[in-house]
KOLDO-658199 format. One line per 4 residues: number of its first residue (from 1); for each residue x, y, z of N, C-alpha, C. Coordinates in steps of 0.2 Angstrom, whole numbers, plus 5000, padded with zeros to 4 digits. Example, Ala and Ser with C-alpha at 12.3 -4.5 7.8 and 13.67 -1.06 7.14 Angstrom:
1> 5066/4972/5039/5062/4978/5039/5066/4984/5039  5064/4989/5035/5068/4995/5036/5064/5000/5039
END
This chain:
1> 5042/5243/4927/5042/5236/4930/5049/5234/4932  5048/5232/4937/5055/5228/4937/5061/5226/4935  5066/5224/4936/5069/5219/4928/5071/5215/4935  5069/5208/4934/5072/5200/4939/5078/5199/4935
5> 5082/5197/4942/5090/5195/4939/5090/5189/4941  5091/5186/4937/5091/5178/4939/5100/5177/4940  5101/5174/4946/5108/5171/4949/5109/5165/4945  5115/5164/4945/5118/5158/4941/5123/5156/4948
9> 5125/5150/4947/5127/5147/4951/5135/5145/4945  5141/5148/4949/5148/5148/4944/5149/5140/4945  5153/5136/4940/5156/5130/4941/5161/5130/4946  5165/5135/4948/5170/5135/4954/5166/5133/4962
13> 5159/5138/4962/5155/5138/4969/5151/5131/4968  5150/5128/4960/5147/5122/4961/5151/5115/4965  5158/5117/4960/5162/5112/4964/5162/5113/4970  5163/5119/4974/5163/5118/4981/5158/5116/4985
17> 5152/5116/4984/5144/5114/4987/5146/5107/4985  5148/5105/4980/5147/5096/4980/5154/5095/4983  5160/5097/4984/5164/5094/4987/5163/5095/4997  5159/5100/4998/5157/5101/5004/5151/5094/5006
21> 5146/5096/5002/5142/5091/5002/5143/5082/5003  5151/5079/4998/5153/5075/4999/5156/5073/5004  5158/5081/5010/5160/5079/5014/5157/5078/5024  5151/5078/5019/5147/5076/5026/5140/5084/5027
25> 5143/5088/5023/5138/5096/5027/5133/5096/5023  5125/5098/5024/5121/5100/5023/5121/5105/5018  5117/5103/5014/5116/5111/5006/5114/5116/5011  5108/5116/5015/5107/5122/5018/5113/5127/5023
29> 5117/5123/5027/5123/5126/5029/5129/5128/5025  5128/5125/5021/5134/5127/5014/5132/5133/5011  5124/5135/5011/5123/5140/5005/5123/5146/5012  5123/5145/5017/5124/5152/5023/5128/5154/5022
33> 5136/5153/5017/5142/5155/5017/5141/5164/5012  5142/5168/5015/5141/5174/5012/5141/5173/5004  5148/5170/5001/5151/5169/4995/5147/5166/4989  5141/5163/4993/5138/5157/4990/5130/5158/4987
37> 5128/5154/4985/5120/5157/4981/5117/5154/4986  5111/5152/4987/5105/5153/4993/5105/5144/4990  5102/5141/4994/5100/5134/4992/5095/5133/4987  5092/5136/4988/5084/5137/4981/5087/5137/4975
41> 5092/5143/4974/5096/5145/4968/5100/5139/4964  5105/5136/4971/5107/5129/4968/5103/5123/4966  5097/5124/4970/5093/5119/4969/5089/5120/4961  5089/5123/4959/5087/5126/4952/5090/5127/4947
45> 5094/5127/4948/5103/5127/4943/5102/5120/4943  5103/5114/4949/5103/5108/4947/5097/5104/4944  5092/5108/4945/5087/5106/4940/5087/5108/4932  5089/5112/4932/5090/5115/4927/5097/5113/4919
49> 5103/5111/4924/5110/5110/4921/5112/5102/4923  5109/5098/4917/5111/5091/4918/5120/5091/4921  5123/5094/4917/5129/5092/4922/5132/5095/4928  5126/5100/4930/5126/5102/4938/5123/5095/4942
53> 5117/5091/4939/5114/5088/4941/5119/5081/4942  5122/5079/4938/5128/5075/4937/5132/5076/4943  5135/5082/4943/5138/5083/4948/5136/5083/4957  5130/5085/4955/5126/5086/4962/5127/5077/4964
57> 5123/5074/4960/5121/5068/4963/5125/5062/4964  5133/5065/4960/5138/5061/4964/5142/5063/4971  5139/5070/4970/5141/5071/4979/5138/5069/4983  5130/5066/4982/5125/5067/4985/5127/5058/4989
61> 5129/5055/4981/5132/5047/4983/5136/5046/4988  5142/5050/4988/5146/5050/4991/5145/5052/5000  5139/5058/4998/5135/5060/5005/5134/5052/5010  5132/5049/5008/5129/5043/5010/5135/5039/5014
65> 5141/5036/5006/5145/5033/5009/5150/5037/5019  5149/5044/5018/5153/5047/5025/5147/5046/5029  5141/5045/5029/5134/5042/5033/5136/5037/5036  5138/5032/5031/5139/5025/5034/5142/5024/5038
69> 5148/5028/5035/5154/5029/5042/5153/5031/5048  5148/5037/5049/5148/5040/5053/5142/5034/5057  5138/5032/5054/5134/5027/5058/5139/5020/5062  5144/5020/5057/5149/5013/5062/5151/5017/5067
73> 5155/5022/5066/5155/5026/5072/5152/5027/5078  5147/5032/5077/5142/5030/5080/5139/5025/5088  5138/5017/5082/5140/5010/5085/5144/5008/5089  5150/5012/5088/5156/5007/5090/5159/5012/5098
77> 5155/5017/5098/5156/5022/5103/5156/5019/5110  5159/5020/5116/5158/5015/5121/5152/5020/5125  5150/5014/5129/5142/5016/5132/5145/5020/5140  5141/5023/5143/5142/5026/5148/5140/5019/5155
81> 5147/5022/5161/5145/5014/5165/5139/5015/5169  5135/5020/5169/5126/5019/5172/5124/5017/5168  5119/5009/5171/5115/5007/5167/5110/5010/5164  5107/5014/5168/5100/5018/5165/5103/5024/5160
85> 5108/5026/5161/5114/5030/5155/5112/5028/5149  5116/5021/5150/5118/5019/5146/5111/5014/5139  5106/5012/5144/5099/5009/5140/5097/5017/5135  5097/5023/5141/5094/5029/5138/5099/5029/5130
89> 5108/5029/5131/5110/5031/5124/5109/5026/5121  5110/5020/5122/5109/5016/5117/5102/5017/5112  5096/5020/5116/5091/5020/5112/5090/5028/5108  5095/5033/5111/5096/5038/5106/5099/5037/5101
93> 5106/5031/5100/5109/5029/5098/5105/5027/5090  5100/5023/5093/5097/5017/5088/5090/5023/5084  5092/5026/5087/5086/5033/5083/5088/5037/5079  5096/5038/5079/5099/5042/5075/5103/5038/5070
97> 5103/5032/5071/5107/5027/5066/5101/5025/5061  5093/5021/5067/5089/5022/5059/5088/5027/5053  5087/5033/5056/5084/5040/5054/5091/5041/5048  5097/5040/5050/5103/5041/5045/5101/5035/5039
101> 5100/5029/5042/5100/5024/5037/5094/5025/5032  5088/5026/5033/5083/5030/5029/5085/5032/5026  5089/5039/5025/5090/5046/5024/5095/5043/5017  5098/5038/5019/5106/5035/5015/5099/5031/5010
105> 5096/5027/5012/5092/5022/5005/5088/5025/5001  5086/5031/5005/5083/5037/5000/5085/5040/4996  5092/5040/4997/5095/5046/4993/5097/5042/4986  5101/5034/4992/5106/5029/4985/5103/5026/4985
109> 5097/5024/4982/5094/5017/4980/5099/5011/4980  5104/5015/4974/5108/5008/4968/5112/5012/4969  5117/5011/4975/5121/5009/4978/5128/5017/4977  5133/5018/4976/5137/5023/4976/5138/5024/4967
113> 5139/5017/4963/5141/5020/4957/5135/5020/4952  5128/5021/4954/5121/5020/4953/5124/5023/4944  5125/5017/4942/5125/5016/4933/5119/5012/4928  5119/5012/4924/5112/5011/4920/5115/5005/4918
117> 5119/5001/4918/5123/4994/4917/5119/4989/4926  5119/4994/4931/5118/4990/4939/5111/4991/4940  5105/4993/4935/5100/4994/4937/5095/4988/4936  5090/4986/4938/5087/4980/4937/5084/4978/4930
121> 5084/4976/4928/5079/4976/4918/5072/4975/4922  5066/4979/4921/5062/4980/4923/5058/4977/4917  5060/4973/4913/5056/4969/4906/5052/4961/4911  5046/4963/4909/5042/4955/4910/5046/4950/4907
125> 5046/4945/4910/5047/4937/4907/5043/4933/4906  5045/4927/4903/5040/4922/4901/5041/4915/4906  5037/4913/4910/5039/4907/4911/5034/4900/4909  5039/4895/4905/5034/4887/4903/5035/4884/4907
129> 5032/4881/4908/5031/4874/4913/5029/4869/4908  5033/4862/4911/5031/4857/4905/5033/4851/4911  5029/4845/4908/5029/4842/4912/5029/4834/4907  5029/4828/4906/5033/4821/4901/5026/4820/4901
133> 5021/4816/4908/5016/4814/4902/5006/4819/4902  5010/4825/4903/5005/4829/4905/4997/4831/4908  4998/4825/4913/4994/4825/4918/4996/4828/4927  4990/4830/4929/4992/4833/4934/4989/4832/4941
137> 4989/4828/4947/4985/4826/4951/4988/4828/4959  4983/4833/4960/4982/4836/4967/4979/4833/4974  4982/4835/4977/4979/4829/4984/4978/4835/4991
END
C-alpha cells in the first residue's frame, strides 16, 4: 500500500501567500510559484491551523482594503473622447466595480479590524410601552 505524504505549509511560505495576498494577488497565482504548495494544500493547513487561519484572514482584510483602492482608481480613470467609447467603458467600468464591491462585502463583512468588541450583540430586547391613563383610541 502506499504511504500518503501529507505537505505542510512552512510559516516562512505562509507569510509570503498572506503578504502576497495582502497585496492584491490571488491564492490561486501565488501557489503557481514552483516554491510554494498548491492552493488546496494551503487551503487545508488554513483550516486546519487557527493561527494560519488568523493569519490568512487578515491578509484576506487587508485583500479588500487594496480592492477599494483599486475600485477609486478605476472610477477616477479619464474616459475615452468617443462617445459611444466612452458609454461602452463606462459600462465595463460599472461591472467590474460591482463584481469587486461584492467580492470585498463577502469577504469583510465587519469591516478591516473585524474584532468581537465591533460585532453586533445578537441578544433579543425587551421593549414596554406605557402610556398616563391607559386607554387607547384608533381612528
Amino acid at each position: 500500500m502506499a504511504k500518503i505524504l501529507k505537505l505542510r505549509v512552512t510559516k516562512k511560505q505562509m507569510e509570503e501567500i498572506c503578504n502576497r495576498i495582502a497585496e492584491g494577488e490571488s491564492l490561486t497565482k501565488i501557489c503557481k510559484a514552483a516554491s510554494l504548495p498548491s492552493y488546496r494544500t494551503v487551503l487545508r493547513f488554513v483550516q486546519e491551523n487557527d493561527d494560519a487561519h488568523t493569519q490568512y484572514r487578515r491578509a484576506r482584510a487587508l485583500q479588500c482594503e487594496v480592492m477599494r483602492d483599486q475600485i477609486l482608481d478605476l472610477v477616477k480613470m479619464p474616459l475615452p473622447g468617443d462617445p459611444k467609447l466612452a458609454m461602452a467603458e463606462v459600462q465595463r467600468r460599472r461591472l467590474e466595480a460591482d463584481h469587486m464591491d461584492k467580492h470585498i462585502r463577502q469577504m469583510q463583512p465587519l469591516g478591516v479590524r473585524d474584532k468581537a468588541e465591533d460585532k453586533v450583540n445578537d441578544q433579543v430586547g425587551q421593549v414596554t410601552l406605557s402610556w398616563a391613563n391607559g386607554s387607547v383610541e384608533v381612528n
